[in-house]
C-alpha positions as CSV (number, residue, x, y, z in Angstrom):
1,X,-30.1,-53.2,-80.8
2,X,-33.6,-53.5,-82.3
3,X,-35.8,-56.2,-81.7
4,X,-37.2,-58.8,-83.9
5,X,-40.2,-58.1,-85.6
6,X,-43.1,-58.6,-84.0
7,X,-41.3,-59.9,-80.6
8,X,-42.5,-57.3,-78.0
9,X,-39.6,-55.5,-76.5
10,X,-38.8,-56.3,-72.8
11,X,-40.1,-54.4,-69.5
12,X,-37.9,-53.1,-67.4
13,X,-39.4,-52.6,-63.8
14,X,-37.6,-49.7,-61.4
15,X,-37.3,-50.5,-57.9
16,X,-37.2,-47.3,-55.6
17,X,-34.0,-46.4,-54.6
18,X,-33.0,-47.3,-51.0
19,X,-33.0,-44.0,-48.5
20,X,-29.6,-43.4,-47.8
21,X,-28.1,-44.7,-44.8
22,X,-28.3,-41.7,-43.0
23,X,-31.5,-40.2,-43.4
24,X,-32.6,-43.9,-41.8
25,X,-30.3,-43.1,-39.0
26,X,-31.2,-39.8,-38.8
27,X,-35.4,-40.7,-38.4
28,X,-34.6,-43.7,-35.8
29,X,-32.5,-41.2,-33.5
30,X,-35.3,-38.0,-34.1
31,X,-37.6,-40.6,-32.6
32,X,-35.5,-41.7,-29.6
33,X,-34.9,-38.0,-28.9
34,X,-38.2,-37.0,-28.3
35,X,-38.6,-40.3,-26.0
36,X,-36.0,-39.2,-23.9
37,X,-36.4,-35.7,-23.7
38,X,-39.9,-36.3,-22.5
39,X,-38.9,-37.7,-19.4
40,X,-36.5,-35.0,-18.5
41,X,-38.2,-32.0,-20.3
42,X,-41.3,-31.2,-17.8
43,X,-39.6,-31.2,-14.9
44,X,-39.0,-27.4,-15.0
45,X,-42.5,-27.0,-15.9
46,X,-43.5,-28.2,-12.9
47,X,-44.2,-25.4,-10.7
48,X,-45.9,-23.9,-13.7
49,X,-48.3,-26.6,-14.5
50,X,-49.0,-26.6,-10.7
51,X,-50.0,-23.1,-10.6
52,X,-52.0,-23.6,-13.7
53,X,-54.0,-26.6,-12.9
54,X,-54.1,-26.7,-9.3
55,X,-52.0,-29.7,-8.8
56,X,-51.8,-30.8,-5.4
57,X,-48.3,-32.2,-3.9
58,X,-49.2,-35.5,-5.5
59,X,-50.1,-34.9,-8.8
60,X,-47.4,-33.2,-9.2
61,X,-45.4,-36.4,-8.9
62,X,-47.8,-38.2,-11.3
63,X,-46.6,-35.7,-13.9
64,X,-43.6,-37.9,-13.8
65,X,-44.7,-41.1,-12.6
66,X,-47.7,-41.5,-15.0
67,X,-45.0,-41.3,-18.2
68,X,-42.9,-43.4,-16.0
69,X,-44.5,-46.0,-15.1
70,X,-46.3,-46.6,-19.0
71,X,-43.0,-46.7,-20.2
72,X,-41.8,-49.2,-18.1
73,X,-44.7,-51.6,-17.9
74,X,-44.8,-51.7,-21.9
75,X,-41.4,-51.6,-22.8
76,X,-40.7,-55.3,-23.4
77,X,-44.0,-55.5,-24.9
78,X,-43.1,-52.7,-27.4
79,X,-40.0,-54.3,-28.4
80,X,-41.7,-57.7,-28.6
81,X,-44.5,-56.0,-31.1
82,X,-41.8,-54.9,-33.3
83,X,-40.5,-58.5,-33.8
84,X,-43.9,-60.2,-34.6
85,X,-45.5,-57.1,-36.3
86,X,-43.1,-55.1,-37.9
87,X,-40.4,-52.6,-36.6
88,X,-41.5,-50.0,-39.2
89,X,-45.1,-50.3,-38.0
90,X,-44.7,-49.6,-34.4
91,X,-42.4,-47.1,-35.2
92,X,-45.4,-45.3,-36.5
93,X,-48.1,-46.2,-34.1
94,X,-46.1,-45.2,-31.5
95,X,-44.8,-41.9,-32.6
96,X,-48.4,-41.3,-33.5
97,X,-49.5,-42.1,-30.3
98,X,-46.9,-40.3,-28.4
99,X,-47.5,-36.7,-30.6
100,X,-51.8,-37.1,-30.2
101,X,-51.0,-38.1,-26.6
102,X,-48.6,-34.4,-26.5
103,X,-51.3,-32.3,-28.1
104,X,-54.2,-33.1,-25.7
105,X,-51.7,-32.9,-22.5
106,X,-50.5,-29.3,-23.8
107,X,-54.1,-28.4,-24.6
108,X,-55.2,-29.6,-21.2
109,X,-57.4,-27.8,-18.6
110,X,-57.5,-30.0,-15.8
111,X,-55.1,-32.0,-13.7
112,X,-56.3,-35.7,-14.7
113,X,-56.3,-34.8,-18.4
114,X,-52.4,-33.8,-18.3
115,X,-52.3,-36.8,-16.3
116,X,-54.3,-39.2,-18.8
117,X,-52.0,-37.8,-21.9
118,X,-48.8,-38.3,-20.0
119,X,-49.3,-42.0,-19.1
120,X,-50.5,-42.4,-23.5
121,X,-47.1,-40.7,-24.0
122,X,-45.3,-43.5,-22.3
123,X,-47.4,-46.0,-23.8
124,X,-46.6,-44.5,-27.2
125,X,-43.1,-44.1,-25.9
126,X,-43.3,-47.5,-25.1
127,X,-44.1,-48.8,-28.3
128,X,-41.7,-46.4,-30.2
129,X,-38.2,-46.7,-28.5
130,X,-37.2,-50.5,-28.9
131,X,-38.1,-49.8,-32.8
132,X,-35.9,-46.9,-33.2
133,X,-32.3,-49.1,-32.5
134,X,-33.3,-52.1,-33.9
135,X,-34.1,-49.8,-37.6
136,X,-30.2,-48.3,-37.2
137,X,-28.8,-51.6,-36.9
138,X,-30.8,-53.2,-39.8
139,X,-30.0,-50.0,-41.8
140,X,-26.1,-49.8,-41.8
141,X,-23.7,-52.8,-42.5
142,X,-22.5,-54.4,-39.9
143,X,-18.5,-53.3,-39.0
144,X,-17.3,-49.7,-37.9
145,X,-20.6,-48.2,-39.6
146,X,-22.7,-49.9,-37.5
147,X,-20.7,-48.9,-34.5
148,X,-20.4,-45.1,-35.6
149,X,-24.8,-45.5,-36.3
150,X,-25.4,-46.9,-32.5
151,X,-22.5,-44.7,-31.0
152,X,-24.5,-41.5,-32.5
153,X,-27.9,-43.5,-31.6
154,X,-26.7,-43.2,-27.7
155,X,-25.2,-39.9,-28.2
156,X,-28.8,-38.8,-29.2
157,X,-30.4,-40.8,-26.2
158,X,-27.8,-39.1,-24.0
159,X,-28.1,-35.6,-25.6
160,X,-32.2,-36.0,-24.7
161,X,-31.5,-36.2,-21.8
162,X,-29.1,-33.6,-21.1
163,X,-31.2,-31.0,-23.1
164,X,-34.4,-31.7,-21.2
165,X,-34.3,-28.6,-18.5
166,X,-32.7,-26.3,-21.0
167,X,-35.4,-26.9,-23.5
168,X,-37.9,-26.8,-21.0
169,X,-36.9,-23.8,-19.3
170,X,-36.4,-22.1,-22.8
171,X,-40.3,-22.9,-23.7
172,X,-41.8,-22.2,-20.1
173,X,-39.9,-18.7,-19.9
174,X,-40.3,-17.7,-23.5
175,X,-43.7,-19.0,-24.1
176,X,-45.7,-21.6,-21.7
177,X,-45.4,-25.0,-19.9
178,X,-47.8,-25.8,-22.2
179,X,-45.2,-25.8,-24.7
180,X,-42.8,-28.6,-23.1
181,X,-45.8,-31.1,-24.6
182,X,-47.0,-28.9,-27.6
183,X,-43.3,-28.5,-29.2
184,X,-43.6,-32.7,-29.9
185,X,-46.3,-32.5,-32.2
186,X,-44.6,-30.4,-35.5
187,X,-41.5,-32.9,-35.0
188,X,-43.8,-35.9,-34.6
189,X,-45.4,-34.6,-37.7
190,X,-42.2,-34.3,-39.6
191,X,-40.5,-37.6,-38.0
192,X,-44.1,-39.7,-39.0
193,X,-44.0,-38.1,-42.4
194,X,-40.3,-39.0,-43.4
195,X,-40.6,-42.5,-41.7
196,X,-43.7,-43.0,-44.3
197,X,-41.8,-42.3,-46.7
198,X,-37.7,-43.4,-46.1
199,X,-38.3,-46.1,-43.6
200,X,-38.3,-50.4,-44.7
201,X,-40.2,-52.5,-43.2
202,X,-38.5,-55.6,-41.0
203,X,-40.1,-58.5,-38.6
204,X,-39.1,-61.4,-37.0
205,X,-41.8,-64.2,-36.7
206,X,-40.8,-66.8,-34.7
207,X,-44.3,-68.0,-33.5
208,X,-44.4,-66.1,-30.2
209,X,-47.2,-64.6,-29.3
210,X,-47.3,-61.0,-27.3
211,X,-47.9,-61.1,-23.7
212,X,-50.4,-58.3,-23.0
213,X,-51.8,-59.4,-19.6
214,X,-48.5,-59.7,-18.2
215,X,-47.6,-56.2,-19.3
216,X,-51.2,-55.1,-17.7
217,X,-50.7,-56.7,-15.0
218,X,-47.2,-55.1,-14.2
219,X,-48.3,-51.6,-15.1
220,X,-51.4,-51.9,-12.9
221,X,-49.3,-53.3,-10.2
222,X,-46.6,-51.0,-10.2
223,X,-49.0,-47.7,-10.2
224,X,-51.2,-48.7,-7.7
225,X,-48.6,-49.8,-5.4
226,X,-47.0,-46.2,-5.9
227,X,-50.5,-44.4,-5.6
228,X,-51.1,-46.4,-2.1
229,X,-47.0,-45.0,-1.4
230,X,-48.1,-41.5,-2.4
231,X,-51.6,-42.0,-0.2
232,X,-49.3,-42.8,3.0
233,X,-48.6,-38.6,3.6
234,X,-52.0,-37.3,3.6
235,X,-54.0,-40.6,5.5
236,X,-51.5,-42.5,7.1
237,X,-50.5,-45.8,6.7
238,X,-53.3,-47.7,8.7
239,X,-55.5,-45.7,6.6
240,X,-58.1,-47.7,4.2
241,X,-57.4,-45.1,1.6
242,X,-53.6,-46.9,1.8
243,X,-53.7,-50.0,2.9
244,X,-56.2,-51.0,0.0
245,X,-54.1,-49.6,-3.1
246,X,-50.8,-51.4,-1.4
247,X,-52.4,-54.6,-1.3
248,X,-54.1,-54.8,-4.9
249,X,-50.5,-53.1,-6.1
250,X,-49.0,-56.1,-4.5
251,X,-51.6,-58.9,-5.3
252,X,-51.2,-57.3,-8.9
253,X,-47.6,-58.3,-9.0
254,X,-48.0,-61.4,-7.3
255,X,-50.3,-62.3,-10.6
256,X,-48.1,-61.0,-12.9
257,X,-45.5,-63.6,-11.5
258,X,-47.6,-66.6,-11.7
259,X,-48.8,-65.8,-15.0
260,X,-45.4,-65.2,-16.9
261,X,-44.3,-68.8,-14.8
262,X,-46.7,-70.1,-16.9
263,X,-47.1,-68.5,-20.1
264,X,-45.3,-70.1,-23.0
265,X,-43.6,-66.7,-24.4
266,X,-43.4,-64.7,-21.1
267,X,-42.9,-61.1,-21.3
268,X,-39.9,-61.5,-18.7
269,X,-38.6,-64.8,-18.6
270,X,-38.2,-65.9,-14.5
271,X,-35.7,-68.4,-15.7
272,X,-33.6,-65.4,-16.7
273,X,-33.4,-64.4,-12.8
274,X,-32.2,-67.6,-11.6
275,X,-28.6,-66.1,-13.4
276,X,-26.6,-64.4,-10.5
277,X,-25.9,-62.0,-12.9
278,X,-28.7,-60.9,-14.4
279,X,-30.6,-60.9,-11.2
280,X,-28.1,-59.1,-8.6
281,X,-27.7,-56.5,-11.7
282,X,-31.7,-55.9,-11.7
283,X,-31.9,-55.8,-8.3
284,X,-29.1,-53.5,-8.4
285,X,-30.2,-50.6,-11.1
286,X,-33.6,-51.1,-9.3
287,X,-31.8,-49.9,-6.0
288,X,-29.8,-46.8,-8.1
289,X,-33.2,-46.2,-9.8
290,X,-34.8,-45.3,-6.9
291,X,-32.6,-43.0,-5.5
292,X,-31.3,-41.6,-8.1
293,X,-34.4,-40.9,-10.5
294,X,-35.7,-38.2,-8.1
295,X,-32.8,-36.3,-8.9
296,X,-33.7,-33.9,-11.3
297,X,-37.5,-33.6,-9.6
298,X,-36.2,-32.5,-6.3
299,X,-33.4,-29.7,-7.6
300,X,-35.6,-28.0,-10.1
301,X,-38.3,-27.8,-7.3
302,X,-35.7,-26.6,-4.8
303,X,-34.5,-24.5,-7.8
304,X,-37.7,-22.6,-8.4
305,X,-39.3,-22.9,-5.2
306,X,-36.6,-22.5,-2.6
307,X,-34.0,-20.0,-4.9
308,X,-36.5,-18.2,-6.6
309,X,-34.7,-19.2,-10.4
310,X,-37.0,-18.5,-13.0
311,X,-37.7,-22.2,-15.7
312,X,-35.0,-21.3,-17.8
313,X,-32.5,-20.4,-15.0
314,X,-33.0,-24.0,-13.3
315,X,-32.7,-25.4,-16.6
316,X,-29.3,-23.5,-16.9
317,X,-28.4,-24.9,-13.6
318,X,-28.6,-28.6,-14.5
319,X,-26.3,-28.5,-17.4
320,X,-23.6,-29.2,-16.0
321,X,-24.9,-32.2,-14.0
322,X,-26.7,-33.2,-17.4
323,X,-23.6,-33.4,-18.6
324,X,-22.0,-35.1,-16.4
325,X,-23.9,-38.0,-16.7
326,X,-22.7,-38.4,-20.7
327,X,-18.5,-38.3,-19.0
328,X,-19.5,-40.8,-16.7
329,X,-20.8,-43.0,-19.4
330,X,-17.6,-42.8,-21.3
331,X,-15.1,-43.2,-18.9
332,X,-17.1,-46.1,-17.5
333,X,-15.8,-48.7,-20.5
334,X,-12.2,-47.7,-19.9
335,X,-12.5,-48.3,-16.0
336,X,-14.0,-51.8,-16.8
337,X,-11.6,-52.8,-18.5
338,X,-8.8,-52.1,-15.6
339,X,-10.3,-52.5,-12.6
340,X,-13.5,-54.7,-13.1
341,X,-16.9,-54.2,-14.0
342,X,-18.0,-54.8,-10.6
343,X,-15.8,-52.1,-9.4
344,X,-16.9,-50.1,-11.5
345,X,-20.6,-49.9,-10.7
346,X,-19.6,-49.9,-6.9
347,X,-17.3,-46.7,-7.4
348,X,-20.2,-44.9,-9.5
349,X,-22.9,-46.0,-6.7
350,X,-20.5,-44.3,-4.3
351,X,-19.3,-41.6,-6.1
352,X,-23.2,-40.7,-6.5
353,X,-24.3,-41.4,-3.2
354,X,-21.1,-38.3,-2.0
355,X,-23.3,-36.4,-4.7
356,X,-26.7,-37.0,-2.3
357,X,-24.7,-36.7,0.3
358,X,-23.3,-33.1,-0.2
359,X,-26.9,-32.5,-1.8
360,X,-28.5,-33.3,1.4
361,X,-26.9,-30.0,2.8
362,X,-29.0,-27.1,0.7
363,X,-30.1,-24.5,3.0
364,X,-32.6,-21.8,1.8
365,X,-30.0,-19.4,0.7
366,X,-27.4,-21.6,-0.9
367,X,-25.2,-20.9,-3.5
368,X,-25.3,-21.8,-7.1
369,X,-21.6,-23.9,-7.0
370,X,-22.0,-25.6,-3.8
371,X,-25.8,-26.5,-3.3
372,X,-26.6,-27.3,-6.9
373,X,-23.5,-27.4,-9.4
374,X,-20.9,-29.3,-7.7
375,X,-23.4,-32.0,-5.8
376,X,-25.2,-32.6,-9.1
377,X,-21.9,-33.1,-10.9
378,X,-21.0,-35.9,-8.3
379,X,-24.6,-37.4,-8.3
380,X,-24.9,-37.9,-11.9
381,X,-21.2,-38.7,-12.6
382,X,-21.7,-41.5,-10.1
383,X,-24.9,-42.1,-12.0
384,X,-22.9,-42.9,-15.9
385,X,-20.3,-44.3,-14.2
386,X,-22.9,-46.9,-12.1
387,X,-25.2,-47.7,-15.0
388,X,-23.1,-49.1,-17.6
389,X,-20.8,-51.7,-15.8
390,X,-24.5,-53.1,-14.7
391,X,-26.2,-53.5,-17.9
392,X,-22.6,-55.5,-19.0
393,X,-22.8,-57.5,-16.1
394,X,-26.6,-58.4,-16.5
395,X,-26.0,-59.3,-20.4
396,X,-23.1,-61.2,-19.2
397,X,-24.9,-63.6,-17.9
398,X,-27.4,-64.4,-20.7
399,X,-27.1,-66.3,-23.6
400,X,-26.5,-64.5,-27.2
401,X,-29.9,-64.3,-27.9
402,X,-31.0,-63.1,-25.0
403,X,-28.6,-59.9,-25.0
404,X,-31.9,-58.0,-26.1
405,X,-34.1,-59.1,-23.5
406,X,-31.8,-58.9,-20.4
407,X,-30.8,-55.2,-21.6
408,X,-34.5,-54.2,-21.6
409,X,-35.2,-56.1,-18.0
410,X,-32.2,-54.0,-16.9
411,X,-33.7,-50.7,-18.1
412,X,-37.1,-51.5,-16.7
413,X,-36.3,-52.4,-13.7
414,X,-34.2,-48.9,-13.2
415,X,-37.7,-47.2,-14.4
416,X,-39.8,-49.2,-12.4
417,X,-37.4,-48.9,-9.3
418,X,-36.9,-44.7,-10.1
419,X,-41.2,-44.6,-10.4
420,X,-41.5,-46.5,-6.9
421,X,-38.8,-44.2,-5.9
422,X,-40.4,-40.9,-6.3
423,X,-43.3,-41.6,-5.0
424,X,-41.9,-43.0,-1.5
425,X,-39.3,-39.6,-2.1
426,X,-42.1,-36.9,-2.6
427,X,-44.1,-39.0,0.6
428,X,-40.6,-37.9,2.7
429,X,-41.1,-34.7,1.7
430,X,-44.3,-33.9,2.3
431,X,-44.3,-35.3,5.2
432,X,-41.1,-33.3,6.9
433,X,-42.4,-29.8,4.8
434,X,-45.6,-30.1,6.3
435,X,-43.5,-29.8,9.9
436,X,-42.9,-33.5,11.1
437,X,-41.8,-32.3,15.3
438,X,-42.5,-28.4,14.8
439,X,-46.4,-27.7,14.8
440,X,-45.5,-23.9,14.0
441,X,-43.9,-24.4,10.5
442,X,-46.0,-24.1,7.6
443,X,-45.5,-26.6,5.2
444,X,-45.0,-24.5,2.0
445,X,-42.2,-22.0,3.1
446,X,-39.0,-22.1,1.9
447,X,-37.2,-23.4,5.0
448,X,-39.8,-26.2,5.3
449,X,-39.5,-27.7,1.8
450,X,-35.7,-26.9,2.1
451,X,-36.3,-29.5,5.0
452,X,-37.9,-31.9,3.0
453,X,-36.1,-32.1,0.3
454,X,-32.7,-32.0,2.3
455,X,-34.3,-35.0,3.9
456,X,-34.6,-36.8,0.5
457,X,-31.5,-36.4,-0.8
458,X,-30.1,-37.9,2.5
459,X,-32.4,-40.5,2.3
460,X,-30.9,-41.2,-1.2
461,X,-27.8,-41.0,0.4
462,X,-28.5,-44.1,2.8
463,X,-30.1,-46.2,-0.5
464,X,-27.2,-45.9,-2.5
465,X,-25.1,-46.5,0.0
466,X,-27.3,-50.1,0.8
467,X,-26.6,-51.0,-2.8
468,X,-23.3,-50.4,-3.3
469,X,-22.9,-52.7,-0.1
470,X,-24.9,-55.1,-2.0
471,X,-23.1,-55.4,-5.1
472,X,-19.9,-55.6,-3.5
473,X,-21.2,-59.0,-2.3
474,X,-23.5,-60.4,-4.8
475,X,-22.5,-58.8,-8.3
476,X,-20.3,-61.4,-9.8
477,X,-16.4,-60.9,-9.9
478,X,-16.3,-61.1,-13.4
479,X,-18.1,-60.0,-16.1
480,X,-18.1,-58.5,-19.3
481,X,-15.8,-55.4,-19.7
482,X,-17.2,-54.4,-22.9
């Protein structure tokens, strides 16, 4: 129809099409990826890196530890940023952070620079992984889409995981450890390109401010405390060199306490850990963290250094435990729901700690099914089985809105407890390699780390077996079976 005469016709103003569904999905779940797979992905690089560099005993740990540790200490923070600043936006910084931070640690050439860029790749980490969930739940409708978008979301997570020491062996055979760290940055370019493009942005102001000297204060703590453990081998635990770090790691944490018991928007709310559930669930995956997270260190070491398998062969080897871990998860729900959360997580705890157990038995010229396949099945069955019927428990006990919050303590404190973990494990080792009661064995031969390690794994053994103790007693009866 035309318009009246001089009446000027009307402007019509195109809003961009919304991304589909998917391709929102599909970023959010790139960027989770690359945060898992990072904390599974070196650890067949190890020996590599350590030839390399020159990495003593130690830094080798803090390969693992410095990501580690970041990612814990910043976590809640990262999650808390997203809210007050914009999930969108710290999506971005901290994928940016997390591929610079994976450029200069493959490019470095010397020990404390790969260590530098791996504790920036768990801040960046850090900042990144809360984001990447909360962007697939505000992108599909709630209902059975939303379900199918998180179930695929955890699949990723879980598929990270599970891909690390096949990845990793893959690069470090074919090309270079260096590649483990250098393969993020085209992805993180891609990922950071379509996110700039595809991705909305959301917040949630609600006048709370972000509580960056508690998460300071808890990263400090916790990696001091674990470089005093890791100075107990080499000086002794008299020793200045670790009596100081231990007691600033533990004054640290003693601050950290008082100041979130009296700052308005705490980064972990104390309150919280007055709940018998929430706190005997911490307590709990802090316990399983600690033994369990030195899992996958330990077997590709005794892997490559013990069994002579090349990157790519150990990386072969853990498949089947990697997997493992993903049937344990799924089963888990079904179990809850006949015999009990509680039960649950205590029938994981001791499934895994057989898994240590039978671990604890690797000679120097064990076999493929019985030193490595068949123990690593049981350790990280136990390990999905364990997990899940804990975080339900600790969310349990929370109210509604403080799901979120109680699900990331629960996941910190299994990070914080595996960091603390390895370094008290690799302080084992070291200590019953370099001969502990036989002055003749050197501590680098194969029968002397086989020693070691065996000694860590049955160490494991004892921890798990503490906890699952412990959360037959304090875990309450019932709990969510969802």
């Amino acid at each position: 129809m035309l318009e009246a005469a001089g009446t000027p016709a009307p402007t019509h103003t195109s809003r961009p099409a919304a991304p589909p569904a998917w391709l929102v999905v599909a970023l959010a779940c790139a960027g989770q990826f690359l945060v898992v797979l990072d904390v599974s992905v070196v650890n067949v690089a190890l020996p590599s890196m350590r030839a390399d560099l020159g990495l003593s005993a130690q830094g080798l740990q803090w390969v693992v530890n410095a990501y580690a540790i970041a990612f814990a200490g910043f976590m809640l923070l990262g999650g808390r940023a997203g809210d007050l600043y914009g999930r969108k936006r710290m999506f971005l910084v901290g994928l940016g952070l997390f591929t610079l931070a994976s450029l200069a640690g493959g490019l470095a050439q010397q020990d404390w620079q790969l260590l530098v860029a791996r504790a920036v790749q768990g801040l960046g980490a850090a900042v990144l992984a809360p984001s990447t969930l909360t962007i697939v739940t505000a992108a599909v409708p709630e209902g059975a889409a939303r379900a199918r978008a998180i179930a695929t979301w955890t699949a990723v997570g879980a598929g990270g995981g599970a891909a690390g020491g096949l990845v990793g062996g893959a690069l470090v055979d074919v090309l270079s450890w260096r590649w483990v760290l250098l393969i993020n940055v085209p992805v993180g370019v891609l990922v950071l390109a379509g996110a700039v493009r595809w991705l909305a942005e959301s917040r949630n102001r609600d006048g709370r401010r972000l509580d960056l000297p508690g998460a300071v204060l808890v990263t400090a703590g916790l990696g001091t405390l674990a470089y005093g453990i890791s100075q107990t081998e080499a000086s002794g635990w008299a020793a200045a060199a670790t009596v100081v770090p231990l007691l600033s790691g533990l004054a640290l944490i003693g601050v950290f306490l008082v100041v979130e018991s009296r700052t308005a928007a705490p980064l972990m709310p104390l309150g919280l850990l007055r709940l018998r559930a929430v706190s005997s669930a911490n307590v709990a995956m802090f316990l399983s963290g600690s033994a369990m997270f030195c899992m996958w260190f330990f077997m590709t070491l005794y892997a490559q250094n013990v069994l002579h398998y090349t990157p790519l062969e150990a990386g072969l080897a853990l498949v089947p435990s990697s997997l493992s871990v993903i049937v344990g998860s799924k089963l888990a729900p079904r179990l809850m729901r006949a015999v009990g959360a509680r039960n649950v997580a205590v029938l994981g705890t001791l499934v895994a700690a057989v898994g240590f157990g039978w671990q604890s038995t690797l000679s120097v010229a064990g076999g493929y099914v019985t030193s490595i396949m068949v123990p690593g099945v049981l350790m990280m069955l136990g390990a999905g089985l364990g997990i899940t019927p804990l975080a339900a428990l600790a969310t349990s006990g929370a109210r509604p809105g403080e799901a979120g919050l109680v699900s990331g303590l629960v996941n910190t404190s299994r990070t914080m407890g595996g960091s603390l973990g390895l370094a008290v494990m690799s302080t084992i080792a070291a200590a019953r390699s370099a001969g502990s009661g036989k002055p003749g064995l050197a501590a680098e031969t194969p029968q002397a780390l086989t020693e070691g390690y065996a000694l860590v794994f049955r160490t494991s053994a004892v921890v798990l077996l503490v906890g699952a103790a412990l959360m037959l007693v304090w875990l309450p009866r019932k709990g969510s079976a969802a």
